[in-house]
N, C-alpha and C positions, 0 to 999 in steps of 0.2 A: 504493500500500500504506500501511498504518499504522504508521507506526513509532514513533513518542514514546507515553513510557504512559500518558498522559492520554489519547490517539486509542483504546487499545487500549481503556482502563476505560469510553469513553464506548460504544465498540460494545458493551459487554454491557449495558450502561444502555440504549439503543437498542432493543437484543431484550427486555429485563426490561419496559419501557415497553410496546413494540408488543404483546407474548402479554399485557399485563394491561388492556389497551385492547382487545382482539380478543377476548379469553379463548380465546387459545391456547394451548396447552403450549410454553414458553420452546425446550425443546429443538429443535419445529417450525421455530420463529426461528430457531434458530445453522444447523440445517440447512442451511434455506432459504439463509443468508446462506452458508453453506459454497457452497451447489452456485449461490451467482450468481460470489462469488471463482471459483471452479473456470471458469467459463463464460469470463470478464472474460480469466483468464487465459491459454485456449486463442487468445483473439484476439490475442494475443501473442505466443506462445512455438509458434503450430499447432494447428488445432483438431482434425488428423490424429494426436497427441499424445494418450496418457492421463495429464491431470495428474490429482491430488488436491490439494484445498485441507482444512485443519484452523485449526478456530479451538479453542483451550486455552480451558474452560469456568473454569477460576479467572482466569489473568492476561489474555486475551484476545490470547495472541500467535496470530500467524496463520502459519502455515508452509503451502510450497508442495512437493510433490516429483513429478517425472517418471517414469513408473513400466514397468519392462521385464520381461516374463515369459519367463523361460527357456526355451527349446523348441529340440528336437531338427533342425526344418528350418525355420529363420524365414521368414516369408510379407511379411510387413509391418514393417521396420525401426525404425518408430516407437515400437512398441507390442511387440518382438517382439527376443530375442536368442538366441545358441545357446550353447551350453555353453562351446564352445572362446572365443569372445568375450569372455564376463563373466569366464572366467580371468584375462583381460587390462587388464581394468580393474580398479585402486587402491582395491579393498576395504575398506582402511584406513583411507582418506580420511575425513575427519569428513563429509563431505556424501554419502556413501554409505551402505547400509545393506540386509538380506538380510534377505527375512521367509519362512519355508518356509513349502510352498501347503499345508499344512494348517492354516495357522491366516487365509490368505489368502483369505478368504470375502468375498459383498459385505457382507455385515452385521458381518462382525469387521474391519475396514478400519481402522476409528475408533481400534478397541480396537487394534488394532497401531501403533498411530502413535501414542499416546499411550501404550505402554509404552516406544517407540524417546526419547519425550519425556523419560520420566521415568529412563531408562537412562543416556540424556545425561547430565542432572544426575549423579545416583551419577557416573557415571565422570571429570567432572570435580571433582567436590568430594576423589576421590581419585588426583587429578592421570592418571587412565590414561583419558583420552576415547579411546582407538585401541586396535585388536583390529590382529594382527599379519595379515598379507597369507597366509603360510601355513595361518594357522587357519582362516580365511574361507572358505580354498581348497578346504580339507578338508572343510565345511560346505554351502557349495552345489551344489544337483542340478537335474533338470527339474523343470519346474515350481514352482520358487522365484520370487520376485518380487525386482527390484531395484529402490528407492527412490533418486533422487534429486535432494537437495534442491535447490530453486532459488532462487534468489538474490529477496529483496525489490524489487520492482519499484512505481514509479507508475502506474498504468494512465492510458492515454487518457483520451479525452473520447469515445471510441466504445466502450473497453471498459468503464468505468463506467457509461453510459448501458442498456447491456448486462444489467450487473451489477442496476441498479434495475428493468428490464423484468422482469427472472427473479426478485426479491425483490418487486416486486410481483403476479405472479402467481400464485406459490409459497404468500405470506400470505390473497389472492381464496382458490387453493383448498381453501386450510384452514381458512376462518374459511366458508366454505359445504359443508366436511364436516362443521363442529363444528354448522352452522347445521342441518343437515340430521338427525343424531345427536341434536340437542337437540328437535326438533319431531316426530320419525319416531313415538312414541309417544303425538301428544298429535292425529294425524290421528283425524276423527271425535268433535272437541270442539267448544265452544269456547272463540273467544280474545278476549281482551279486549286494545286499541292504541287507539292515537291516529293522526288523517289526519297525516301526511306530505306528500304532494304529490298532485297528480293528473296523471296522463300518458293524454293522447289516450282521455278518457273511463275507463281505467281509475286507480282507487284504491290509492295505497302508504301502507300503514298500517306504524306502527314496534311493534316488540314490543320492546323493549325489546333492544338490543344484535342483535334481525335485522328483515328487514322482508319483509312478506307483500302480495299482491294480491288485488284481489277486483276483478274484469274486468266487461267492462259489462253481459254479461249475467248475470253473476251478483248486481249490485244490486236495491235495490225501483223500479220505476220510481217518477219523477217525487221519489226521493226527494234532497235536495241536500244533499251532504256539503262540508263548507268544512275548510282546514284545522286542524289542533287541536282539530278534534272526537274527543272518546272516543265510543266505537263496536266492540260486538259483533259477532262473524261465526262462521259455524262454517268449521271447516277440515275440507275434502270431501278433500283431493290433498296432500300432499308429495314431492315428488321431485327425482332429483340430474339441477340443469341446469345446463351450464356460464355460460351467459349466462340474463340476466333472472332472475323469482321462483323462490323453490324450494316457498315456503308457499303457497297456494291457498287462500283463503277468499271465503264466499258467502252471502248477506243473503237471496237468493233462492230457496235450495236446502230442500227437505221438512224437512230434519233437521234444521235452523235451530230452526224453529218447535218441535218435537219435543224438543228439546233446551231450548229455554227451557220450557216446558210442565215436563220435568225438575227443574228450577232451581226454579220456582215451585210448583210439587207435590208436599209433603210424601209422600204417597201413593206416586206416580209412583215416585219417589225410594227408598223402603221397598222398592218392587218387590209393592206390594199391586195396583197399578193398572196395569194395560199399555195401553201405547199400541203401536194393531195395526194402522195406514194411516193414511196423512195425506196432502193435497193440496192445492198452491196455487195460485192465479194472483197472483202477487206484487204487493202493494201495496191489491189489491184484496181478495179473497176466500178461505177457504182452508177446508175440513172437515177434522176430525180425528176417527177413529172410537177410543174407550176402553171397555176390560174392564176391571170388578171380580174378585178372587179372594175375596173377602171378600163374601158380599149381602147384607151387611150396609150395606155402601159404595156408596153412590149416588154413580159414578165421574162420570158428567155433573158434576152439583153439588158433588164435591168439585175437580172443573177448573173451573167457574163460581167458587167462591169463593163468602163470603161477600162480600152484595150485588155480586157480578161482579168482585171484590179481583184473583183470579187470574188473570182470563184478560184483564182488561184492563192490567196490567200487561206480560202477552204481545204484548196487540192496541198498545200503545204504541212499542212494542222494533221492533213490524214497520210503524211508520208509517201505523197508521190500517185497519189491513189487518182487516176481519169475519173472524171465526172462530165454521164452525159445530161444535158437538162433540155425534158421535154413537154413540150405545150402538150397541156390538157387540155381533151376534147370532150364532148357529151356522146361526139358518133366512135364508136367501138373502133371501126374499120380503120378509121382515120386514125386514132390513139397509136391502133398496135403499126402500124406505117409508120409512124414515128418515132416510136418505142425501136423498132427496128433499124433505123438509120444506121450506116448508111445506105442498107440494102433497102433498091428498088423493088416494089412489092406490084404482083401483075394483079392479082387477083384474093381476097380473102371471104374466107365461107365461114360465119359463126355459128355457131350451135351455142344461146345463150341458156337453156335449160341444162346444157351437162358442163357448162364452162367451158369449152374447149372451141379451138380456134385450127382454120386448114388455111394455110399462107403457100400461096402457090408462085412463082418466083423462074425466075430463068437457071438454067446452068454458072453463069459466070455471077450469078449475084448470092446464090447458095453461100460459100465460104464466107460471103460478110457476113449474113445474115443471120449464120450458128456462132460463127464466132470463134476465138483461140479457146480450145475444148470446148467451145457448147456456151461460152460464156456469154455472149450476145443475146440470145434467146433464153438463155436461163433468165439473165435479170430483168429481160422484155416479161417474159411471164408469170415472174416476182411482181413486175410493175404494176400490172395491169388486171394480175389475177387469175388470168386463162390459161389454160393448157395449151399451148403450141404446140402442132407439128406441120414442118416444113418440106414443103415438097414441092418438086421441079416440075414442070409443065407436062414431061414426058414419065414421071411417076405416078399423075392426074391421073392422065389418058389410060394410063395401066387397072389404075387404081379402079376406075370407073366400068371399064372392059372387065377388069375383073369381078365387082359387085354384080354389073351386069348378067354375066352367065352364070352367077353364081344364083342369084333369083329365078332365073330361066329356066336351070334345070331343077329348082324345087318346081316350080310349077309343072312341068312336064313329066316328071316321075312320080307327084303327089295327085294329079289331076288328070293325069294317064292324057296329054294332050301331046301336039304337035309342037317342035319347036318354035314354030314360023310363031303358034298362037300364043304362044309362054315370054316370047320376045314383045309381042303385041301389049301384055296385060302387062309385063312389067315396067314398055314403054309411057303406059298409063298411070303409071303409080305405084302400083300393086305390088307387092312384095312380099306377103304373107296368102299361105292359103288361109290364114283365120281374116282378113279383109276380104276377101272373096265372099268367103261365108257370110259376112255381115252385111256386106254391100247391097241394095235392093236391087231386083234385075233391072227397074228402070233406067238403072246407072249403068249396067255393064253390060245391057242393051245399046245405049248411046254409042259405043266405041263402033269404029267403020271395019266392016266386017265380022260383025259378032251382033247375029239377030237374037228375038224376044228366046227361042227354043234354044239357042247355044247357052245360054246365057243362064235359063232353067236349069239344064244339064251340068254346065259348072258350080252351080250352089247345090248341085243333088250330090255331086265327084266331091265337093268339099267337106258338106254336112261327114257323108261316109265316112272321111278320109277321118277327120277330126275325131269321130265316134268311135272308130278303130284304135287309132291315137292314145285316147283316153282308156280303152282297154286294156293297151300294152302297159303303157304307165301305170296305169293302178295294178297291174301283175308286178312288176318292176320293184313298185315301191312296198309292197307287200316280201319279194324276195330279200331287197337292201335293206329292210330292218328298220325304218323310221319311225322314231318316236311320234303318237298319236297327237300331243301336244303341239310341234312340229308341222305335223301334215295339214291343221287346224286350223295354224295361220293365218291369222287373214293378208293377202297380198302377195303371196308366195305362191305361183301356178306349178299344175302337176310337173312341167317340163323343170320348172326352176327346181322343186322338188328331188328331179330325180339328179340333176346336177350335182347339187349339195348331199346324197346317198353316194354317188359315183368319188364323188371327193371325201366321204371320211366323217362328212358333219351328219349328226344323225339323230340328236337331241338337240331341243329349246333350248337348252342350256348352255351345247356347243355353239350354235348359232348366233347366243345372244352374245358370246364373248368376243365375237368377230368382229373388227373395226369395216366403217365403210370404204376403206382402202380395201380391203381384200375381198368386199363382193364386187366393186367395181373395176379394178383397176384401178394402177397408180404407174405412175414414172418415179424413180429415183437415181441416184448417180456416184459412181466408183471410180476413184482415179480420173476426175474430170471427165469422166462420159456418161452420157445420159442412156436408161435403157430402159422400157419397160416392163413391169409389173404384172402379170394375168391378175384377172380378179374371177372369183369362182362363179358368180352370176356376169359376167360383163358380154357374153353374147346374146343377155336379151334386154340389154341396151334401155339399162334400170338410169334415172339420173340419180344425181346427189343426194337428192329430198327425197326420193323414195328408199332408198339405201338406208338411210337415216331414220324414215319411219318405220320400217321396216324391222331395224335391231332397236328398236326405242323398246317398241312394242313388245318384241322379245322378252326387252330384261325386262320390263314391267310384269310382264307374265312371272318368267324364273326367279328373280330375285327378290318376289312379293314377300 
């Protein structure tokens, strides 16, 4: 314990020190330093014991007292006395003292203990420190608290050690609530530090009184930070961690760039100019698509800068990194032609229900267009959202020839027709024998060479065909073993059905766990090349939202 008042003055100089060095609130400190005293001295006195410790915020005296709650049938000795008991003990006594449990809360604890402090004084300065044993007697009920005081003690070398475990921990997690409190508002900026140190490929950057990380993959490759470099990042994450970072910044992240773009664009900045996508592959490359509110404002050239001021100032910040910047459109066609630059674009066919986009292109404009590994058309399709694929004039024609007969001879081997007439009906449209089937003959009367009787005959070849169909299917799914729950489905046809039997999936349960990547299809890429995906449903040409409702509905079912 502290006993000389030079020990006492230094411990508030200690706490006044440490809160202005951490920029914590002093009071955090006496706390702190209360509840390790408190700890130090359970290893003393029992740690089966409710003591309190008080440190006096003027003189720094430190009082200790053991603390016993009145009750009607005591459970626990330590902690715990009964009415008839505390009669018995010396009420009087200067090291005793009654606090009624209405003012005995855990938050008014303090505030009682430094009234008994300051009561003290009075009663000695007018020589009556003692309350008579009768009056006390009169005074206490259930539920009152008995304090008493304990004698000043030197702790150990294990209760001390103790004591600094718990005052170091205590200060850790205040100075990473205060760190946390002072950054939680400044997520999705950024910040401006100096390197620190580097740990196993990640970077700790100091902000001055806290320090943030920005992790390996969140750098520019190939870029080398040493320390004592100042250094920009945006902060993507804050969060309360007990160990490691709480700040999260990142050099590589969209909004990096976006955010300097901010910084260096008057415009931007005004909110005359929005920036509406942005995409990168860090270090290397990145597009950035910008709207004018103003057409007056040529949004490109005002992010260009005079003679390229502005964006080479960005292209500096991110280490060399190309930045292409493209006017936004509301017409799709027009965007990805842009997005695409500097390949000339002949022809593009969108399919806005499945996202995906057919960019048709000459031979010699190809190589722009993908890019060094694929990298043009990756970030065109980051940009804008769509799935690209790229194809040359003479992959169309194939492309098309080949859907072509590929309809043709469904229709000629499901409708037992001629090919002449399979070519006819797919020329129309027709693609499915389930459209056949649905179509009224009025319709498929109309087509030139195909009267009211052809016409009957084809919805009779179809009906069959489908009816048979449906026979073999339900024999099928009956041998592959599908769960009834499954077969139940709503949205899922026998064909899709036997798909999902053929591949392995055979329970609700299995199906429900599938992402909509894997009924549909997906692109992904290895070593800079891009390659497609199968997806187990993707030849009956399911979109997005149906994929989606589809496993929604699943795990609603299984995971009830």
């Amino acid at each position: 314990m502290l006993n000389k008042r030079s020990d006492k003055v230094e411990l508030l100089r200690i706490a006044e020190a440490v809160a202005l060095e951490k920029s914590i609130n002093k009071e955090i400190i006496l706390s702190t330093m209360e509840s390790a005293i408190q700890k130090a001295a359970k290893t003393r006195f029992g740690f089966e014991n409710d003591i309190r410790a008080k440190i006096d915020r003027e003189s720094g005296d430190i009082s200790l007292h053991k603390v016993l709650k009145i009750v009607e049938n005591p459970e626990n000795p330590n902690t715990e006395i009964s009415l008839k008991e505390a009669n018995k003990i010396d009420l009087a006594s200067e090291n005793i003292d009654v606090y009624k449990s209405e003012i005995i809360e855990e938050d008014k604890i303090e505030e009682a203990v430094e009234e008994k402090l300051e009561k003290s004084l009075e009663d000695n300065e007018n020589n009556n420190s003692k309350i008579s044993k009768k009056e006390k007697d009169e005074d206490i009920s259930l539920g009152d608290q008995i304090f008493e005081i304990l004698p000043p003690v030197d702790f150990g070398r294990i209760a001390a050690q103790t004591a600094r475990q718990v005052i170091t921990q205590s200060v850790r997690a205040a100075e990473r609530e205060r760190q946390y409190n002072d950054f939680i508002d400044k997520k999705g900026e950024i910040l401006s530090g100096i390197v620190k140190r580097l740990e196993y490929g990640n970077v700790i950057v100091d902000l001055n009184r806290s320090e943030a990380i920005i992790r390996k993959e969140e750098q520019i490759p190939r870029e080398i930070l040493k320390n004592g470099d100042r250094i920009k990042a945006y902060c993507y994450d804050v969060v309360r961690e007990n160990k490691g970072q709480q700040i999260h910044l990142s050099r590589a992240h969209p909004k990096f760039m976006e955010k300097l773009f901010f910084q260096e664009v008057p415009e931007i900045y005004d909110g005359i100019i929005e920036i509406k996508h942005s995409a990168r592959d860090p270090g290397s490359r990145a597009k950035i698509c910008v709207s004018s509110k103003d057409s007056s404002i040529d949004p490109v050239g005002a992010c260009v800068g005079m003679r390229g001021s502005r964006v080479q100032s960005v292209v500096n910040e991110l280490h060399g990194e190309k930045i292409d910047i493209v006017h936004w459109s509301d017409d799709t066609a027009a965007l990805i032609v842009s997005a695409l630059a500097p390949a000339e674009i002949q022809k593009v066919i969108i399919d806005d229900q499945n996202k995906k986009v057919e960019v048709i292109l000459t031979e010699e404009n190809l190589s722009k267009a993908i890019g060094r590994r694929g990298q043009n058309v990756r970030l065109a399709s980051k940009l804008i959202d769509y799935e690209i694929d790229i194809l040359t004039e003479k992959e169309e024609s194939e492309k098309k020839q080949s859907d072509f007969k590929e309809k043709t001879e469904v229709f000629t081997k499901n409708l037992e027709v001629d090919e002449t007439l399979g070519q006819l009906l797919v020329a129309e449209g027709y693609s499915s024998v389930e459209e056949i089937n649905q179509a009224p003959i009025e319709e498929i009367s109309k087509i030139e060479a195909i009267d009211e009787d052809t016409a009957k005959e084809l919805k009779e070849r179809a009906d069959e065909y489908l009816k048979k169909e449906k026979e073999i299917i339900a024999k099928k799914l009956n041998e592959l073993g599908l769960e009834e729950s499954l077969i139940n489905l709503n949205g899922l046809t026998p064909g899709m059905l036997v798909t999902l039997g053929e591949k392995k999936i055979k329970t609700l349960v299995e199906f429900a766990e599938l992402s909509t990547d894997e009924l549909i299809g997906s692109y992904d890429e290895k070593k800079g090349k891009r390659f497609k995906i199968e997806g187990y449903l993707e030849e009956f040409a399911l979109t997005r939202a149906e994929a989606d409702n589809l496993i929604l509905s699943a795990r609603d079912i299984a995971f009830k």
